[in-house]
C-alpha angles and dihedrals in degrees: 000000000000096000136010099282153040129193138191124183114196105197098204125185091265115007122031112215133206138188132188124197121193127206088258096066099263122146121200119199113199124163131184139173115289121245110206094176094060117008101193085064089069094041088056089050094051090047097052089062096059091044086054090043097046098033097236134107122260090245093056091039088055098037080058094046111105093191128013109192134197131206112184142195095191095097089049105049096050082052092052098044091040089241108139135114128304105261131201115200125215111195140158112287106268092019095081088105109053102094084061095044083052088193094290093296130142126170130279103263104029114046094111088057115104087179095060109103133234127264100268093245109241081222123051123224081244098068094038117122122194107196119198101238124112130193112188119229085266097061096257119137112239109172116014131245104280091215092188090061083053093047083039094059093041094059087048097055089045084058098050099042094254105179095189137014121206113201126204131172137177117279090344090145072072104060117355106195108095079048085056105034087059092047094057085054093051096046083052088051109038102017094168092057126102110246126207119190116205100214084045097048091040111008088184137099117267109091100205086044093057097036099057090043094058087046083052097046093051086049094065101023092093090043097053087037083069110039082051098053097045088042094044091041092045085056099046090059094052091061107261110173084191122065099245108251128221131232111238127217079233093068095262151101129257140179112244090253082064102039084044088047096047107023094165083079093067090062097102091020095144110032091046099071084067094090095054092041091044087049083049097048092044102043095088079058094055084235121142100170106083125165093193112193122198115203110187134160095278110021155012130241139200133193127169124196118187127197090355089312135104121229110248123204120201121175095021128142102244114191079342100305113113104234116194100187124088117273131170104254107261125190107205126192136164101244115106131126093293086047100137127221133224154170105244117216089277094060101262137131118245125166126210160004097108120073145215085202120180102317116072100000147184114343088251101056091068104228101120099291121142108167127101115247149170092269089051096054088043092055083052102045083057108239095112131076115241092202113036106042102156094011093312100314096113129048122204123236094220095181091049080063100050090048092050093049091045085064090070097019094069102044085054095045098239138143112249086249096049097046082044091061094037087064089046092049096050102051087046089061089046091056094043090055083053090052087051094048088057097031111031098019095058092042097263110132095219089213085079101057132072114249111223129198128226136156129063093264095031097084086061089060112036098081087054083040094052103044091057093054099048092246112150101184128059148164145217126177120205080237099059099116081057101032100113083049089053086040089070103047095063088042119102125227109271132199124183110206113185137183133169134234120171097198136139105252094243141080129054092265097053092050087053092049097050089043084054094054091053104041086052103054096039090051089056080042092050087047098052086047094053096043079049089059100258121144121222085258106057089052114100126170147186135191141203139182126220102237137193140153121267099265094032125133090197136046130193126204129258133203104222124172122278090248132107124284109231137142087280103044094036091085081069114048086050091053093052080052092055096045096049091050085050097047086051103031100024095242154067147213114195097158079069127091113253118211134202121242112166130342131213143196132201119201127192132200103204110235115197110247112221118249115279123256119244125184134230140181122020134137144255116290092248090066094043095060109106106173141355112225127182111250135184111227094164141063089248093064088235103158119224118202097250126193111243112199139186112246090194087066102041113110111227109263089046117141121204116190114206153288093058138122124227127203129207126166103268102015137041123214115215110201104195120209105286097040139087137193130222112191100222111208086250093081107261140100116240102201110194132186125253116178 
């Protein structure tokens, strides 16, 4: 670390997180009410409770910061609520439909159903501009760029109000210059209008896949435009030597100018930090598969690393909108804290995906909120602390909780603490589906991994988690509620350059060609990490080629060494090819021919990770217990007197056998019967099972 300290700010749905790590090894967990209205309120808040923990002002606490990081919702959510700019579309003539015909595709349960609607299109017909132009699959022009058409669109998306236009040809990953050549007439018409380039978004073959991603990518373009220059502006008062860097859907880090450039990187912004925090947590146990799940107010996530590396996902339909870049595979469900039950039209409880979020609430936290939800079941069923919610900060309303639950509990004829359960149990259920799609569904048997624990309300539910999946090893770091933010400062700054190269893999051309490719992307990727202060040194990289049979409609990625492909190095690169289609379809073909579709190249600018913390001193667990409290662990509500102890006061090597409760500041760690829970110097709890 360059300066004392570093900081990272996770702005979730409902809480925003931050954690600060000193030079000494030190690591600070604050949390504090999300604002989605203004962000940087929230920010300022955060920030006042380190300045009142650390006795320094927030001025003196950012000047000392070498890196301040942000992970960020705000793209998420306007695509979610379908809340981002007006955007005007300019595409090859004919081709103006193609974001709605989707390639034939429809998803994957659904597609029998004639009554499930259409993806609401991010452009409508109306702003839709077909251009006369045509470049052919080799990179020859064979109709010129009609400019008046251009002229023509832009006049009428003056007319209409369009804040960004997005702009796709065919091949023109081939041959860019009627993309650019349009661009440059759109910039001297609408100056003040955010501009998206096809071949610059997704420089790769597929022309729906790159079409939709740089539709998507003007959508949120304005949006993001505006969170970075408040947040990097914020900053800049307070006195940051350091431009603030922003977390990537991708797992890295990037300056404002790249996340406002290429907003459809800041999808997954938050969530996507968990790989690289789950790795960290893991690494004293020797363990590098890691399942990490993140239970907030609003929503669940799941990551899942294998063998020490996160899935990533390119050319996938996220929330219905094709994305070509890369992006860490993220299961999202709504079932967080806030989750909300309630009674479906055949009489039966379900619980999610809708939300009472941050404002106003679960019922107990007072603010207006009468609807039953996961926090307040949780507050019945005992394993939360009425008075010291956040440290302390936030007292919990019991008897609003009782009363919310009350409005399911007596149409179903249920007792307060069964119906209670049974919310607990449901959304249980719904998280452990999530945990299969990205485990057994992808041919991961979850009892290998290491279940890991994020989110404030996560920690009450991974024993339960756990135990329905089979997992017998868990953790939980005192950090967890924190854990994404912690997740990006020890992440490195990440940049994903692609090309593409449709080419057979044989022949001494064709390994030119592809060296070419390669040597011209990383060296643009080398120069933005230089100009972004990074050494030779502290620049890594890795490539992979995009790989399919001759004959083949699909292709999949494969990592492949950063050496030259020659006659001599091409055998294995094949055979990398072979392996990876066996690993996903089960077989392979090595007498075909393999063939090139696009390359890529990931580059990396090291950043130092603070020192980890360890902890010292503590007592015995019989002078840690602060309270008994009376908690339901069964179906039939029967309450069973349960040891609550202060995690701040347990000495590391203490075992707790369940069932217990442990309190830390921002979490609280449930430990059902048959469990028990050991607390490692590194700071988390590994919670085993023992019956």
């Amino acid at each position: 670390m360059r300066t004392k300290y570093r900081l990272g700010v996770d702005a979730g749905g409902t809480f925003t997180d931050f954690v600060l790590a000193d030079a000494s090894g030190d690591v600070h967990l604050f949390k504090t009410p999300s604002t989605p209205h203004d962000p940087t309120e929230a920010i300022d808040k955060g920030l006042g409770l380190i300045s009142e923990a650390l006795g320094q002002s927030r001025e003196d606490i950012v000047s000392q910061c070498d890196l301040c990081i942000n992970g960020t919702t705000v793209g998420l959510n306007a695509l979610i609520q379908h809340k981002g700019a007006k955007v005007g579309l300019i595409c090859s003539k004919g081709h103006e439909d193609s974001i709605e015909i989707r390639l034939g595709h429809k998803e994957d349960g659904y597609r029998y159903d004639a009554d499930y609607p259409p993806a609401t299109m991010l452009v409508p017909r109306y702003l839709r501009a077909g251009v006369t132009e045509r470049i052919l699959s080799n990179g020859e022009e064979r109709t010129p760029l009609d400019e008046e058409e251009v002229r023509a669109a832009c006049r009428t998306f003056l007319k209409e109000g369009v804040e960004a236009v997005a702009i796709s040809f065919l091949w023109s990953v081939l041959a860019p210059a009627h993309e650019r050549r349009a661009a440059e007439i759109v910039r001297e018409m609408m100056p003040d209008t955010f501009i998206c380039v096809g071949s610059e978004i997704y420089p790769q073959v597929r022309e729906y896949t790159r079409t939709s991603t740089t539709i998507t990518n003007a959508y949120l373009g304005p949006i993001m435009k505006g969170y970075v220059e408040a947040v990097d502006r914020y900053f800049a008062n307070l006195g940051a030597k350091y431009p603030v860097r922003y977390f990537q859907s991708n797992g890295g880090l990037a300056i404002g100018q790249a996340m406002t450039d290429r907003s459809v990187y800041a999808i997954n912004s938050g969530p996507a930090s968990a790989p690289a925090a789950g790795l960290y947590v893991c690494a004293p146990f020797d363990e590098d598969d890691v399942i990490t799940v993140d239970m907030g107010g609003t929503s669940f996530d799941i990551t899942l690393v294998r063998d020490g590396n996160a899935n990533v996902n390119k050319n996938i339909d996220f929330l219905r909108y094709r994305i070509g870049v890369p992006m860490i595979q993220v299961e999202t469900l709504g079932a967080g804290g806030g989750s909300i039950a309630w009674i479906d039209s055949m009489g039966l409880l379900q619980v999610g995906p809708q939300s009472a979020g941050a404002d106003p609430g679960p019922a107990c936290y007072g603010r207006g909120g009468t609807q039953p939800t996961v926090t307040d079941a949780n507050l019945v069923l005992g394993y939360l602390n009425p008075q010291s919610l956040l440290g302390g900060r936030m007292a919990l309303d019991h008897d609003a909780s009782v009363a919310a639950i009350e409005s399911v509990a007596k149409p179903l004829g249920l007792s307060v603490e069964r119906a209670a359960y049974g919310i607990f149990t449901i959304v249980n259920n719904n998280m452990v589906n999530g945990i299969r799609r990205v485990s057994v569904e992808r041919g991961y048997d979850p009892r290998d991994f290491v279940l890991v624990a994020a989110g404030g309300a996560g920690a009450a539910h991974i024993t339960a988690l756990a135990r329905e999946m089979g997992i017998d090893k868990v953790l939980v770091p005192k950090l967890a509620s924190g854990l994404c933010a912690f997740g990006q400062i020890i992440s490195d700054v990440k940049y994903n350059y692609m090309a593409t190269n449709p080419v057979r893999l044989q022949g001494e051309e064709t390994f030119k060609q592809i060296n070419e490719r390669f040597a011209e992307i990383e060296a643009t990727g080398v120069e933005h990490l230089k100009a972004d202060g990074f050494q030779d040194s502290e620049i890594d990289m890795k490539r992979s080629l995009d790989m399919r049979y001759v004959g083949q409609i699909h292709e999949c990625t494969v990592e492949i060494g950063n050496f030259e492909i020659n006659a001599e190095t091409v055998d294995k690169v094949k055979e990398a090819f072979h392996k990876r289609h066996e690993q996903l379809y089960t077989y392979s073909e090595p007498h075909n021919l393999v063939e090139v579709v696009n390359l890529e190249s990931t580059l990396y600018g090291r950043v130092e990770n603070p020192k980890a913390p360890e902890l010292k001193g503590g007592e015995q667990p019989e002078a840690a217990v602060k309270d008994t409290r009376e908690m339901i662990f069964t179906g039939d509500g029967a309450r069973t007197p349960t040891k609550v102890y202060d995690g701040d006061r347990l000495a590391p090597g203490t075992v707790i056998e369940g069932p217990a409760v442990i309190e830390e500041e921002t979490t609280t760690v449930v430990i059902e019967p048959g469990w028990k829970a050991e607390l490692h110097p590194s700071a988390s709890y590994l919670l085993t099972r023992t019956g």
